[in-house]
Every structure is written in C-alpha cells, then in structure tokens.
C-alpha positions as CSV (number, residue, x, y, z in Angstrom):
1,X,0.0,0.0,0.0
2,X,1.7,3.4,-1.0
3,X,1.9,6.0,1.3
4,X,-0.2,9.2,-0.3
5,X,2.2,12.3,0.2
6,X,0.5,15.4,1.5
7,X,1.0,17.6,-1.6
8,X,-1.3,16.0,-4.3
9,X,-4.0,16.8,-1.4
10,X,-2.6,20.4,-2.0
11,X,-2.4,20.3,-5.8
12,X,-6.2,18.6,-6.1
13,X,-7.3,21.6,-3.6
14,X,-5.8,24.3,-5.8
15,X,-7.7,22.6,-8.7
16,X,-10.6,23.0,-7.0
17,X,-9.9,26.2,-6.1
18,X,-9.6,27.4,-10.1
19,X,-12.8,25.9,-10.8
20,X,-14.3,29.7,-9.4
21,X,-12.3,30.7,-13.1
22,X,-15.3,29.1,-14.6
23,X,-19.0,30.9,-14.4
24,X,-21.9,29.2,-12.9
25,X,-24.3,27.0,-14.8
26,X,-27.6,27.1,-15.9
27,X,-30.0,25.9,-14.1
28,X,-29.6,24.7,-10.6
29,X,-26.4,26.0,-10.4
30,X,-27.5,29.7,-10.6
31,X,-30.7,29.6,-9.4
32,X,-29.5,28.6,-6.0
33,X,-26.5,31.6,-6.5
34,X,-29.7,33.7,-7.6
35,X,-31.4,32.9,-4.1
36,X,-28.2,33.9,-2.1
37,X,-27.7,37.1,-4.0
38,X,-31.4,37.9,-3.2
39,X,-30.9,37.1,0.5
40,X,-27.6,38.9,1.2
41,X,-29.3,41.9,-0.7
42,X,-32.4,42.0,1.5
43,X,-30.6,40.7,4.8
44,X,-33.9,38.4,5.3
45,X,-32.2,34.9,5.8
46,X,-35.3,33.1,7.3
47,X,-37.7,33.1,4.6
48,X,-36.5,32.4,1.0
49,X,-37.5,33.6,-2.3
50,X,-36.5,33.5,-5.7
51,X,-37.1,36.7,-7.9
52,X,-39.1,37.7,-5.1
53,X,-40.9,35.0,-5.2
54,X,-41.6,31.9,-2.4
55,X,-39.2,29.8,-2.8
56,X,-40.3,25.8,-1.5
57,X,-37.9,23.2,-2.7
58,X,-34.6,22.7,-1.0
59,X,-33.7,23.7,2.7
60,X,-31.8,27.1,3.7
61,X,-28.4,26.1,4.6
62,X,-26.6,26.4,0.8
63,X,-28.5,29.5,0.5
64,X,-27.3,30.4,4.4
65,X,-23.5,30.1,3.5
66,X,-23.6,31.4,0.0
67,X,-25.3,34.4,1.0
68,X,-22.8,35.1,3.6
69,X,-20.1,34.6,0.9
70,X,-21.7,36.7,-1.9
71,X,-22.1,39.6,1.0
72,X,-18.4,39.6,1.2
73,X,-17.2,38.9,-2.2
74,X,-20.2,40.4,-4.0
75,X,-21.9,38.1,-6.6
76,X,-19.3,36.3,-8.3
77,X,-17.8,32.9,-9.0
78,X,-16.0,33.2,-6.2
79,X,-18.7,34.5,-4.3
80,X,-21.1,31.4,-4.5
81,X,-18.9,28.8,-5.2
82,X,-16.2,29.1,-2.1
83,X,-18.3,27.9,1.0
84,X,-19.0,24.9,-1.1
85,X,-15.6,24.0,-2.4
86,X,-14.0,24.2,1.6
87,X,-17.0,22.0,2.3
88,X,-15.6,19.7,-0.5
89,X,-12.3,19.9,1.4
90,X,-14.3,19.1,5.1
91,X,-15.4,16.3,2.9
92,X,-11.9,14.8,2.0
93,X,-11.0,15.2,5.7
94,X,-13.4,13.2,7.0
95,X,-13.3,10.5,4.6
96,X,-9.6,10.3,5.7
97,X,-10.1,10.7,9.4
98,X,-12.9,8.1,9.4
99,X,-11.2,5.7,7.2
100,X,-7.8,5.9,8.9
101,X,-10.1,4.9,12.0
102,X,-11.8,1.9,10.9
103,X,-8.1,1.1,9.2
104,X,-5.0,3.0,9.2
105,X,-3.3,5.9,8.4
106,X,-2.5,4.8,4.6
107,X,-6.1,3.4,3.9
108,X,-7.5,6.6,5.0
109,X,-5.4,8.4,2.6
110,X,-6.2,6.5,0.1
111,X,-9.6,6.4,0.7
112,X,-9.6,10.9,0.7
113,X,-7.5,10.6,-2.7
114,X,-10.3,8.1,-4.2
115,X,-12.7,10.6,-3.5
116,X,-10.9,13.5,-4.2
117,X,-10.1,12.5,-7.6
118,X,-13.7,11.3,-8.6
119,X,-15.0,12.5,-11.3
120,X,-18.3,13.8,-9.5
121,X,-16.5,15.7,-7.0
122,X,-14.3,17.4,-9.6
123,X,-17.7,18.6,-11.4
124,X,-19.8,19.0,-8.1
125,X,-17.1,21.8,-7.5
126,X,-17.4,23.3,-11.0
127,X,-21.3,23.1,-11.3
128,X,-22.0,24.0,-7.6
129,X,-25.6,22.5,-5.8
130,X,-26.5,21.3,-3.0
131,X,-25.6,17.3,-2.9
132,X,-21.7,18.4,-2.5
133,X,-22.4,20.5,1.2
134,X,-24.6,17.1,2.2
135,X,-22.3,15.1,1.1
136,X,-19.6,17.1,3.3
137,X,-21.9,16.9,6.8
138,X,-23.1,13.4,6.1
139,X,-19.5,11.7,5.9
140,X,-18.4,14.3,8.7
141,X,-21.1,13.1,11.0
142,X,-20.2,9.2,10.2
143,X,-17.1,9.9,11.5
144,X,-18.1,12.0,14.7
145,X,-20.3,9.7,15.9
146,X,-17.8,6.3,15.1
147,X,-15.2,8.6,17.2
148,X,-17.6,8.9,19.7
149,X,-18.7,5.5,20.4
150,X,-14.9,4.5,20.4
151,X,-13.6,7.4,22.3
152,X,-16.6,8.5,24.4
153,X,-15.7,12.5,24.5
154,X,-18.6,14.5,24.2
155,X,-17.5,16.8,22.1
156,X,-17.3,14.7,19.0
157,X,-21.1,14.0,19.9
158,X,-22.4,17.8,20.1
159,X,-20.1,18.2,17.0
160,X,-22.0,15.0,15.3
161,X,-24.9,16.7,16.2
162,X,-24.0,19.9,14.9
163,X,-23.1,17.6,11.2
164,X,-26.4,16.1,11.4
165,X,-28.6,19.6,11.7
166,X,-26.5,21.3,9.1
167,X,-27.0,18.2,6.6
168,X,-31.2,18.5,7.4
169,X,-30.7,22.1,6.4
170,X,-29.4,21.5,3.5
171,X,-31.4,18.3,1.8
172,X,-33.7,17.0,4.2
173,X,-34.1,14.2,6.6
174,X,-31.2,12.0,4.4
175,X,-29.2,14.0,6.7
176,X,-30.1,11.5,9.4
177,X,-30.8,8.9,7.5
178,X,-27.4,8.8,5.7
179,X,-25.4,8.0,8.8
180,X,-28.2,5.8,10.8
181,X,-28.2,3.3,7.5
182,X,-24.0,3.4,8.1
183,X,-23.7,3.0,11.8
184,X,-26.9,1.0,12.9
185,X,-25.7,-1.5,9.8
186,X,-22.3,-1.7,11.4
187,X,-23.6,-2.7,14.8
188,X,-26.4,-5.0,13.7
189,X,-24.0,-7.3,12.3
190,X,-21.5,-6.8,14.8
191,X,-24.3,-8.0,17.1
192,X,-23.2,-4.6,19.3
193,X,-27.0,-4.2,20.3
194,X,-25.6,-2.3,22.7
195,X,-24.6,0.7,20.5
196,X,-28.4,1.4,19.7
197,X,-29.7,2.3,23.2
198,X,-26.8,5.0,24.5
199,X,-28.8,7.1,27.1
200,X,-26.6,10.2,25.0
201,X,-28.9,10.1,21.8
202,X,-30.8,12.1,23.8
203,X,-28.9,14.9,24.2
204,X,-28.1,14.3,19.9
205,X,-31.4,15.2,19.6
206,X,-32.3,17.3,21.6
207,X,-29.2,19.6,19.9
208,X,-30.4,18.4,16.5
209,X,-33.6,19.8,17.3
210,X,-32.7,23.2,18.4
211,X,-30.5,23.7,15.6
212,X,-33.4,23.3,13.6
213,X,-35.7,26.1,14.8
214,X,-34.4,29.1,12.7
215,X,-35.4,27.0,9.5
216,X,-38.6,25.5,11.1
217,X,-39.8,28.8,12.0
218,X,-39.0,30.7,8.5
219,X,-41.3,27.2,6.8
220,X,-44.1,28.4,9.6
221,X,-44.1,31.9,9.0
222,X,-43.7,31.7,5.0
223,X,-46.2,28.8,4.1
224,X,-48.4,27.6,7.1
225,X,-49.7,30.5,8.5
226,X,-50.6,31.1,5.0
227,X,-53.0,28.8,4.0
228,X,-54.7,30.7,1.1
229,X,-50.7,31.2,-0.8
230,X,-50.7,29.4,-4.0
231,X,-47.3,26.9,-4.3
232,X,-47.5,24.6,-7.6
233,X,-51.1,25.1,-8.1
234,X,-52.1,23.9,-4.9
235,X,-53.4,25.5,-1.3
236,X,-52.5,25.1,1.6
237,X,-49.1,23.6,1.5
238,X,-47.2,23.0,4.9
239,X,-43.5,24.1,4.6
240,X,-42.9,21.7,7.7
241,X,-44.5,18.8,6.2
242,X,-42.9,19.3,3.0
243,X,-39.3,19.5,4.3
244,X,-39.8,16.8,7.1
245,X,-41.9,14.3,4.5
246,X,-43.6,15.3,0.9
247,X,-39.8,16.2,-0.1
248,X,-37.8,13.0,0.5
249,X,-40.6,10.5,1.7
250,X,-43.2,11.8,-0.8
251,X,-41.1,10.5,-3.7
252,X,-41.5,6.8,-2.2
253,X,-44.9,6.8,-1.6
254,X,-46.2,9.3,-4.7
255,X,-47.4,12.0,-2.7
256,X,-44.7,14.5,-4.9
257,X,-45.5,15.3,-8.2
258,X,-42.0,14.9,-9.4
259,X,-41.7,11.9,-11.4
260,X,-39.2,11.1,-14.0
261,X,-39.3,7.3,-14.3
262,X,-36.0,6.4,-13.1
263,X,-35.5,2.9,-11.7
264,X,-33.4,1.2,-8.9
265,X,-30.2,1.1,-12.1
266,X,-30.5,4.4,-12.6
267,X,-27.8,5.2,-10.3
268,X,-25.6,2.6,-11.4
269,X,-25.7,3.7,-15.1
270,X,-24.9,6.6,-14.0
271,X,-21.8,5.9,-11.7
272,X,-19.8,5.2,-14.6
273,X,-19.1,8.4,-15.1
274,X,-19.6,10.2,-12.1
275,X,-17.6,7.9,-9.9
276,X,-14.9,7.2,-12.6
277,X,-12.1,5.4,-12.4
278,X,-13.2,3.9,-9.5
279,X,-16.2,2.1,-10.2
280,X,-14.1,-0.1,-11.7
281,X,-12.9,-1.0,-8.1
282,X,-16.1,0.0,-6.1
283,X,-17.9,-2.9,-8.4
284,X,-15.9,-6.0,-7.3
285,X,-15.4,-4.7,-3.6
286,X,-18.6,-4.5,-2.8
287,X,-19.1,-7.9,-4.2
288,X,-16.5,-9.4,-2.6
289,X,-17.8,-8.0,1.2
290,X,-20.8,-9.5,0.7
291,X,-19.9,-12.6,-0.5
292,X,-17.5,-12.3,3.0
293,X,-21.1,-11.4,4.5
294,X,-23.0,-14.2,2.9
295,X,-19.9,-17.2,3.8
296,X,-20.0,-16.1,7.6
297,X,-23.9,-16.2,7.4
298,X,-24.5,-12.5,8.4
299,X,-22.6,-11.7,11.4
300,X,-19.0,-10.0,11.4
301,X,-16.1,-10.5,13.0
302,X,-14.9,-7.4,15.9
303,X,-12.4,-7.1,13.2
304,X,-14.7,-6.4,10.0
305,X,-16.6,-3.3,9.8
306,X,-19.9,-3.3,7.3
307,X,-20.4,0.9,7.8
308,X,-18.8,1.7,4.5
309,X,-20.4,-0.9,2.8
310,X,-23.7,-1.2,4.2
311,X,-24.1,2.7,4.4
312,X,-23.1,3.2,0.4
313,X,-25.9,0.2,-0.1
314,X,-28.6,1.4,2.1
315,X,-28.4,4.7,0.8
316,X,-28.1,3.4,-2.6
317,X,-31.4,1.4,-2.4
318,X,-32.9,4.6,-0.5
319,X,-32.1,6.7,-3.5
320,X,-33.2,4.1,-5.9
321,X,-36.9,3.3,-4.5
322,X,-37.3,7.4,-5.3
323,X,-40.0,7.9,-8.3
324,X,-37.6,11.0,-9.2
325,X,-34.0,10.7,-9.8
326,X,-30.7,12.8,-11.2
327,X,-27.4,11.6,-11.0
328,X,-26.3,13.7,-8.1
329,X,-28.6,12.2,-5.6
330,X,-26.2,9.0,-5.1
331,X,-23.3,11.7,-4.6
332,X,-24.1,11.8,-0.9
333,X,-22.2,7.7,-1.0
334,X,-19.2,8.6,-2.7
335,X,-16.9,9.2,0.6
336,X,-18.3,5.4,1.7
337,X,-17.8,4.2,-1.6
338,X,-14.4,5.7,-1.5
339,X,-14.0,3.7,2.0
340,X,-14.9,0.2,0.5
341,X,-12.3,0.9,-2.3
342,X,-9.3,1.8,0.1
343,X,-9.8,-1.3,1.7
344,X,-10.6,-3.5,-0.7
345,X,-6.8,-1.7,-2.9
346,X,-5.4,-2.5,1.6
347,X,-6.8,-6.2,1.2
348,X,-4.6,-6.3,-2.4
349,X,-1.7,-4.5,-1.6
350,X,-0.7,-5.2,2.2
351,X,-2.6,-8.6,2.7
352,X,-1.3,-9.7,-0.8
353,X,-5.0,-10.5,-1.4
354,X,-7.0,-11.1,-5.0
355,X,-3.5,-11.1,-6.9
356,X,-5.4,-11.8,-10.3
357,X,-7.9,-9.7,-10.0
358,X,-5.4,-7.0,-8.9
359,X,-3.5,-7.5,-12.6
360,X,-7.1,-7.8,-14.4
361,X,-8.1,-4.4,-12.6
362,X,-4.6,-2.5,-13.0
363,X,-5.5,-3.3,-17.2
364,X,-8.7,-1.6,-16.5
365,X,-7.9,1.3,-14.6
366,X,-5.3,1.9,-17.5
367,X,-7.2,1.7,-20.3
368,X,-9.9,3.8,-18.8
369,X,-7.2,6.5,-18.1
370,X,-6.4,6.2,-22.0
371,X,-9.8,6.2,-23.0
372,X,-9.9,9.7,-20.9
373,X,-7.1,11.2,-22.5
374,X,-8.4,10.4,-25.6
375,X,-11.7,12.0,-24.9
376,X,-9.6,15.3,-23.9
377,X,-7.9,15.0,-27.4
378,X,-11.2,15.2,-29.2
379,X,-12.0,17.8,-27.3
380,X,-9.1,19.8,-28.3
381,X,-9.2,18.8,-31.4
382,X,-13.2,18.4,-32.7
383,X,-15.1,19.9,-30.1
384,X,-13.2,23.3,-28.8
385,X,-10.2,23.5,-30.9
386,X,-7.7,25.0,-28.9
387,X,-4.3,26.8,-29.4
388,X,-1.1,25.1,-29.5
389,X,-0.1,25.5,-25.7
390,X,-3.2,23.5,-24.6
391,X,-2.3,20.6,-27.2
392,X,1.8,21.2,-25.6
393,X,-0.2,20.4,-22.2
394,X,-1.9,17.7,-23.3
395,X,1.3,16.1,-24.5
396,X,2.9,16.8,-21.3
397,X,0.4,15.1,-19.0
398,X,0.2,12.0,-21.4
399,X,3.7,12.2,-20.8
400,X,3.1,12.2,-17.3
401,X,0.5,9.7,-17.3
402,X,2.7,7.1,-19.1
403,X,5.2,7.8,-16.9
404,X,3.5,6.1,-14.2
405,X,1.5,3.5,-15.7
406,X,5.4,2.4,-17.4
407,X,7.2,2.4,-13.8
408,X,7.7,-0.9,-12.7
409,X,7.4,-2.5,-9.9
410,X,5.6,1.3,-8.5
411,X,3.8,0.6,-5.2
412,X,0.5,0.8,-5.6
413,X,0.4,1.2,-9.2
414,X,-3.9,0.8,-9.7
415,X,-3.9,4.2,-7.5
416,X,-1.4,6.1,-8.9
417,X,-2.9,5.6,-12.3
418,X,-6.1,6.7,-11.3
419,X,-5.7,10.1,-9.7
420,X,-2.9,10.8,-12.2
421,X,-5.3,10.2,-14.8
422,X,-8.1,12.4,-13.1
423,X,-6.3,15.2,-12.2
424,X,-4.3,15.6,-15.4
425,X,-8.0,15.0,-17.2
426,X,-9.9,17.5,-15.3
427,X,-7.1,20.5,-15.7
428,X,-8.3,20.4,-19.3
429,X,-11.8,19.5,-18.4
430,X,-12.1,22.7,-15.6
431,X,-9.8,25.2,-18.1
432,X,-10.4,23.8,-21.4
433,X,-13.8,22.5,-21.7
434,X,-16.3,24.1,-18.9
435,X,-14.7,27.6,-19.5
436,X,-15.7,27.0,-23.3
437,X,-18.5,25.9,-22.8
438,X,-19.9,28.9,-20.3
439,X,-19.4,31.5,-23.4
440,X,-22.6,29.5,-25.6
441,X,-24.6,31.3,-22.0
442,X,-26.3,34.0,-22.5
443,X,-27.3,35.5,-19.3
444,X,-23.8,35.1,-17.8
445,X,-22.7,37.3,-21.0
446,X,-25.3,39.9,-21.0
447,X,-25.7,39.9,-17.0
448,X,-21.8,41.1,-16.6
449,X,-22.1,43.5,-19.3
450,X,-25.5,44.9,-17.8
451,X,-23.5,45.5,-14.0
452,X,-20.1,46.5,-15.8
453,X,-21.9,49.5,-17.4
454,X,-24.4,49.9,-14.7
455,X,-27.9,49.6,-16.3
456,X,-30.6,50.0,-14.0
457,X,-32.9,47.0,-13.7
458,X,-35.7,49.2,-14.5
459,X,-34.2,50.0,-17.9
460,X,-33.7,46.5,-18.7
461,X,-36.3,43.6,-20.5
462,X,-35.8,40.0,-21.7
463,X,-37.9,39.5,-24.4
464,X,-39.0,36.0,-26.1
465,X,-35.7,33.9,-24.9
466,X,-35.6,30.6,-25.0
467,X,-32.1,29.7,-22.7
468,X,-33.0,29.6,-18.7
469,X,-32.1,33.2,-17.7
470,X,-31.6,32.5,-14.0
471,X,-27.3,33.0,-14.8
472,X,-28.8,36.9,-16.1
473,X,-29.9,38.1,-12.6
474,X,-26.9,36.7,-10.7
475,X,-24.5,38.4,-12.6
476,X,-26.7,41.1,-13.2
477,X,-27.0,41.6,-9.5
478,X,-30.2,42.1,-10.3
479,X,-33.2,40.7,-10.7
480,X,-34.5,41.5,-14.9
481,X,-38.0,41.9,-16.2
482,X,-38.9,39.1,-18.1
483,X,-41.8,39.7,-20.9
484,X,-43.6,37.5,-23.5
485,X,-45.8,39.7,-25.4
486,X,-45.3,42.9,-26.7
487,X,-48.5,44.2,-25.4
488,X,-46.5,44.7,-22.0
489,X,-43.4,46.2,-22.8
490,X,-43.3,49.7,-21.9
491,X,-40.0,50.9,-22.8
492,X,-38.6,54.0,-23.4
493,X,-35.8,55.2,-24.9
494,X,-32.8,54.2,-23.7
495,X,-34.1,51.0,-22.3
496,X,-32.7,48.0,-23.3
497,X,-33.9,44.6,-24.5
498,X,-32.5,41.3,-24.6
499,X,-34.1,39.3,-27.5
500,X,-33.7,36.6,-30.3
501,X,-34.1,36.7,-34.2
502,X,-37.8,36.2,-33.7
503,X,-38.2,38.7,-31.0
504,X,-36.3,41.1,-32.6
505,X,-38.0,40.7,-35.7
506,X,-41.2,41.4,-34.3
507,X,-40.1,44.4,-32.3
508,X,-38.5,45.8,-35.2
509,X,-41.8,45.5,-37.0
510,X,-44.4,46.9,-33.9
511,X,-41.9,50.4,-34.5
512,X,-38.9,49.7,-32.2
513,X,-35.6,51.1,-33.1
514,X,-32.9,49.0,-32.1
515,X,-29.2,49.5,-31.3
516,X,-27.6,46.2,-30.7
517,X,-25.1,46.5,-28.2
518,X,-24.0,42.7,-27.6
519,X,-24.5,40.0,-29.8
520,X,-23.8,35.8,-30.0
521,X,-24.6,33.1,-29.9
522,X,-26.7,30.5,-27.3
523,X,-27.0,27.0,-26.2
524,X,-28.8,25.5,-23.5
525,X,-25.4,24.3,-22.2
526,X,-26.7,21.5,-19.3
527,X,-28.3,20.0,-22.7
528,X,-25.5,19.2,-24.8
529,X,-25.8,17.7,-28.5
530,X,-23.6,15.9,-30.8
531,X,-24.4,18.3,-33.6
532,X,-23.2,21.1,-30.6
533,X,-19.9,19.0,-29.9
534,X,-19.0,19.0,-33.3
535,X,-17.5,22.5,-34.0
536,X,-18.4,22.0,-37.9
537,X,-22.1,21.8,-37.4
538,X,-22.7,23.8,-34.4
539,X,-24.4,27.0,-35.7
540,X,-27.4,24.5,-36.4
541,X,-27.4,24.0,-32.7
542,X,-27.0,27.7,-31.4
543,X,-29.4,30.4,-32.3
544,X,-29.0,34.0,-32.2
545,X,-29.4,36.5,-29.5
546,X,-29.2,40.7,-29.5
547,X,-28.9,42.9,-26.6
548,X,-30.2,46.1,-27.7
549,X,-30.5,49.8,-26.8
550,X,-33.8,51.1,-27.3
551,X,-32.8,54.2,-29.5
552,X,-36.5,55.7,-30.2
553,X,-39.7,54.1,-29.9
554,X,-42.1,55.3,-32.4
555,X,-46.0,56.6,-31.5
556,X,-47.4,53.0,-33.1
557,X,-45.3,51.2,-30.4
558,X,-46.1,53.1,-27.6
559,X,-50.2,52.6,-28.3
560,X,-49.1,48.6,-27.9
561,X,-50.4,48.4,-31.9
C-alpha cells in the first residue's frame, strides 16, 4: 500500500480552487447563486424567495452560507462557489479521518484521494448544488459519531450533532438517514445491540432539534400560517411537512408530483461516469464484502466493519426506490464508496489479497485513463479546438501519465494511475472545456455587461428567450423583467432589451428602433448535443441572441399596436 504524500491533497485543492475561473451553470447551479444574491441583498435569511418569489424546494443552509459569501465577495464565482468547495475539502478530511479509524493511516489516505479524484467531485465543484455540502456533513457526521462510540468524548457528539442539523438544512431528513443506514448497519451485524440504546442520543437530539428552529420557524411563517398562498397550483401547502416528509418520503410513496421514471439502475448507469475510475474498483469490492457477508452467514467478526459498505448500499437502495432521480442524488455515498475501495486496494496491496484480480483491474484502470485522454484529445481537437499550448499540455500530461503507468514494480500502481489520470483529465476539463463551454450562455454574457456599465434593472427587458435566464440576474446583480408579449413592454428610450431573431424581428416591426449593443450566440449548455460538440455543425445548434439599446420608440409602439 503506498503511502499518499500530502502535496497531491494540496495540488487537487488548488484545482478545486480554479474551478471559481469558470462561471456558474444554468440551471440549478445559478438559481441557488440567484437565491443567495437575493438574501444577502435583503438581509432576510429566514424566509426564502427567488425573484421575489416563495421559494419551497430545498432547505436554507446552501443558501445560508452562499449568501454570507456573496455579501463579502459580492456576486461572483467566487462569491457562491467558495463555502462549497471548503465543504468539499471538510469532505476529504473526514473520509480520511474516518477511514484511517476503521483502518489505518495509509487506507484513510487512500480512501480521501479516491474521492478527491472522482469525477463527481471534480464537477460537483465546478457546477455547484447542494448534494456536495450534504455530502460534506453526512460523511463528517459518520465519522463524529464512530469517534464517539470508540472514544466517548462529548465533544465529538455535540459536533456530530451539529453535522447532522446542518445536513437536514441543507437536503432534508437524508441528513439523518445517511449516517443511521452506516452505523446501525455496522452494529447490527457486529451484534453490538448495545450501540443502539446509548442514554446520550438524547442529548443528539435534543441539539439536532434546536439547531433546527431558525429554518422550522422561517417554513411556519412563510407557508403555514398562509393557507390561502398558492405553491404549484395547490393551497394550503405545509412548509414543515414538505421539508420533514412530501420532499424525501413523498417521492417513495407518490405524494410528490415529481416523477421522471427512473428505476433502482438508474444510479448505477450513471456511476460510470460520475464515480470514474473507481467504479471499476467499487464494483468488485462490494461484491466481494458480501460474498464475505453471505460465507460467515450475516454476522461480522470485531475485526470487520460493514459501515462503508452497508451505508453506500442502504443509501443506494434509498435513493433508488425514489420515483424522481438525477445523477447527483447517489453523490451523498461517494466518501463510503471511496471507504470500500481503500480497503478492498489495503486487502490487495498489504494482505497480498486477489492477486489476479489486482493484474485484471490494474488493465482496467489503464485503459480507462487512456480512454480519458483520448476523450480530452477530441475535445481539443473536434469539439473546442484550442491553441497550441493546450495541445503542448496535453502532450505533457500524457507524458506524465505514461510515466506512471510504465514504472515498474511502483507501489501501488492501480492508485497512482487513477488520480494521475483524473487530475491531469480535469485540468483540461475545468480550463479547457467548462470555460468554453460557459461562453454559448447567455445571461452570464449579458448579465456582466449589464453591471459593468451599470444599467438599472428598470431599464432593462428579456424578451421572447428561450435559454434559462436564472445566470442573467446573478450576474446582473439584479433581478431582470422578463416579458412574453409585446402588449407589455413599456420601454422608453434608452431602455434595453434582450431578444432573439424572432423577438427582434417582431419588435423591429411593432416600430422599435434597435441599437444592438451585444451579440452571439446560445446553447442551452446542461443539454448538450452531438451536432453542438461538433464544431463544424454547431451553428445548427445555437441560435442568435441581441442585446439592444432602445434608441427611439415610435407613436405606433407606444399605443401597444
């Protein structure tokens, strides 16, 4: 088992770090950086809105911390996206702490640099919501409470405590959940019955559930002392019982709306990318535990530990039974799943364990690190053609990459390639690739020009466009009229309009005058295309948009004819 050196932790954490380079993404992404501009702006950080408007879908505490950050660094990259990337780091931390308990100092390492080089966490830090800060307080919480039952200091329980409220407040009861599936698993087939009655739980919740008040009393205020308010068509909608049940729950049983057909695979299909290279480990590890289960007929040894394991499964199947999936949901695993892959690469490298399989999987993990490289190439080649010093680069970290997977007899040589392969890949993905990408959006284009040059909101409409604008108000730093009909514009001139062809067309032809002042093209980036990716055909994929000055408005126009 090779011993991870500090500095890669350092280098990956810098990389994180540069992902604030690259602007925020349409949807989720900015409408959560939207609702933290809006509550830093107004100071109200019980109740929360969006455009102004009530806001019921995920808890405060994203919104909490971002706002915070946005009132210092104003709204910005930076602004919304730090909070989250040191909870990425909290993350890594605890991975290592908790793993280097349950094993040793080199599993936990390995087990931080699994996750750290996964390809969800690398994108959860680019394309910022809120699965990466529950991801952070689950794993944290994990490892509180497994430091408290072994150690017995109270602090590590009022902090646990402290990791359980702040994952509630920021995706619901999975919060809890998470670490009850990883720890009561543990002890249940430990036979440690013991470990489920502790007098202290008490006090756990009893914290838990003081922590919770500030949000619990925004829900009351906002939604059930208001009855007659109208949220998704219906009345009478309990904030509480949507948080506490209709949210998480309600996707089991039907009671939420959302429904996208996804079944119990879905998560699976979609772990090939977002856990890559790793699932290629995570697959046979978790079938070799339980066929270790199965063989000692359910009950483990004082040795074994089933937390990792039985916590990525539980939470997996909890996940999976939901009527409404994205990929992200299973992210909330990845430290465990990280955790069953440093042990099972401890069980191969120290115990001299699975020797064939270790040669079978090393093939693997090296062809899937050439398979990424080879994605990058297209990329710099078909998709984003870029300059010679980014094809240099790309050399170089082949170079690099080679290096490693050529060294013989390199301890640990299935781990190396890995992260190598990762972190060289997601330079170009982060600088190359998502950076590219962000200039096909055009509210983050128009919403910097619009607060560079200091155009009151007042003076400013988006007409008839079809890309999500939520990206417009954030950088905006304000929030922009949106219109559909001509019948309610009432500009005058030197107002400005943000259009398409057709819109413009039509405006042109009700007796607007038009100075265009920025112009492009868009693409609904989160939806991306093969006829987009190819750079030959991808003015068939983008349309036209205009940001014009309103330089006079004829009579006809302002009689709405």
């Amino acid at each position: 088992m090779p011993r991870i050196p500090f500095w890669i932790f350092v280098l990956i954490a810098a990389l994180y770090f540069s992902a604030v380079r690259v602007d925020l993404m349409d949807i989720d992404a900015t409408q959560y950086a939207e609702i933290s501009r809006e509550m830093a702006q107004s100071g109200d950080y019980i109740h929360i809105y969006d455009r102004g408007n009530d806001y019921l879908d995920k808890p405060p505490f994203l919104f909490w911390v971002s706002a915070a950050s946005v009132k210092i660094f104003g709204a910005t990259n930076l602004g919304y996206k730090l909070p989250s990337i040191l909870l990425a780091l909290l993350a890594l931390y605890a991975t290592y702490r908790l793993a280097k308990l349950l094993y040793d100092e080199n599993t936990g390492r390995v087990a931080a640099l699994i996750l750290a080089t996964s390809q969800g966490l690398f994108l959860m830090t680019n394309d910022v919501r809120c699965d990466l800060a529950l991801m952070a307080w689950v794993i944290t919480s994990i490892w509180l409470l497994q430091e408290w039952i072994e150690h017995k200091r109270w602090y590590y329980l009022v902090l646990a405590a402290f990791s359980i409220a702040m994952g509630m407040m920021t995706k619901g009861p999975i919060g809890i959940m998470a670490p009850a599936f990883a720890l009561c698993s543990n002890w249940i087939l430990k036979r440690q019955w013991r470990h489920l009655f502790h007098w202290q739980y008490l006090l756990l919740v009893l914290i838990i559930g003081i922590l919770l008040i500030p949000m619990c009393i925004g829900l009351y205020q906002q939604y059930d002392l208001h009855p007659d308010k109208l949220i998704d068509g219906k009345r009478g909608v309990s904030g509480l019982k949507f948080y506490f049940w209709t949210q998480s729950f309600g996707r089991i049983t039907g009671e939420n709306a959302w429904n996208n057909g996804a079944d119990i695979s879905f998560q699976l299909v979609n772990m090939l990318w977002s856990f890559l290279p790793w699932i290629f480990i995570l697959l046979p590890a978790l079938f070799l535990n339980f066929r270790t289960l199965l063989l000692q007929k359910f009950k483990l040894n004082e040795h074994q530990e089933w937390l990792s394991t039985g916590g990525f499964l539980l939470c997996y199947l909890a996940v999976g039974m939901s009527k409404y999936q994205l990929p992200h949901y299973i992210f909330v695993a990845f430290p465990l799943a990280a955790i069953v892959c440093a042990q099972f690469l401890r069980d191969c490298y120290t115990l001299n364990l699975y020797l064939k399989l270790t040669k079978i999987l090393s093939i693997i993990m090296t062809a899937a690190g050439a398979v990424l490289f080879v994605g990058v190439l297209l990329i710099l080649t078909l998709v984003f053609p870029a300059a010679w010093y980014w094809l240099l680069l790309c050399a170089f970290g082949l170079s690099v990459y080679f290096f490693v997977v050529l060294r013989k007899n390199m301890p640990g040589k299935i781990i190396w390639t890995g992260a190598v392969a990762m972190i060289l890949v997601n330079i170009f993905l982060t600088h190359h690739f998502y950076y590219e990408l962000m200039k096909y959006q055009v509210g983050t284009i128009v919403g910097k020009y619009i607060r560079v040059n200091h155009i009151p909101k007042e003076h400013i409409i988006a007409y008839r466009v079809s890309d999500p604008l939520n990206s417009l108000h954030y950088y905006a730093d304000r929030v922009i009229s949106i219109k559909e009909k001509t019948d309610s514009l009432t500009s005058k001139e030197n107002d400005y309009i943000l259009t398409q062809a057709e819109g413009k067309k039509d405006l042109e032809e009700k007796g607007f005058k038009l100075q265009t002042v920025v112009e492009g093209v868009l693409f609904k980036v989160s939806e991306l295309t093969p006829t987009f990716l190819n750079s030959n055909k991808r003015q068939e994929a983008t349309t036209p948009y205009y940001f014009c000055k309103l330089t006079k408005l004829e009579d006809n126009a302002n009689s709405g004819q």
